[in-house]
C-alpha positions, 0 to 999 in steps of 0.5 A, spaced: 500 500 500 502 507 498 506 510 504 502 515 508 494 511 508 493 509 515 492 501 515 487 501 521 482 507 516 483 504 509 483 496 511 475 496 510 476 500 504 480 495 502 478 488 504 472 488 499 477 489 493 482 484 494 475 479 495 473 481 488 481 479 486 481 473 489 475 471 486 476 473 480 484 470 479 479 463 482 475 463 476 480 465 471 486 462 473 485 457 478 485 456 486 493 454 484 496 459 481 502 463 483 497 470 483 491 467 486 495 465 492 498 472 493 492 475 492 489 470 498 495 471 501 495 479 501 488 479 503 489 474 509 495 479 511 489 484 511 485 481 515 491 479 520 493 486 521 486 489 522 485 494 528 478 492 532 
C-alpha cells in the first residue's frame, strides 16, 4: 500500500477489493496459481493486521 494511508482507516476500504481479486484470479486462473495465492495471501495479511 502507498506510504502515508493509515492501515487501521483504509483496511475496510480495502478488504472488499482484494475479495473481488481473489475471486476473480479463482475463476480465471485457478485456486493454484502463483497470483491467486498472493492475492489470498495479501488479503489474509489484511485481515491479520486489522485494528478492532
Amino acid at each position: 500500500m502507498e506510504k502515508g494511508i493509515d492501515f487501521c482507516k483504509r483496511s475496510s476500504d480495502a478488504e472488499p477489493l482484494y475479495i473481488e481479486a481473489l475471486e476473480i484470479a479463482e475463476q480465471r486462473l485457478g485456486a493454484n496459481h502463483p497470483n491467486t495465492i498472493t492475492y489470498r495471501e495479501n488479503l489474509e495479511y489484511l485481515r491479520r493486521n486489522r485494528q478492532p
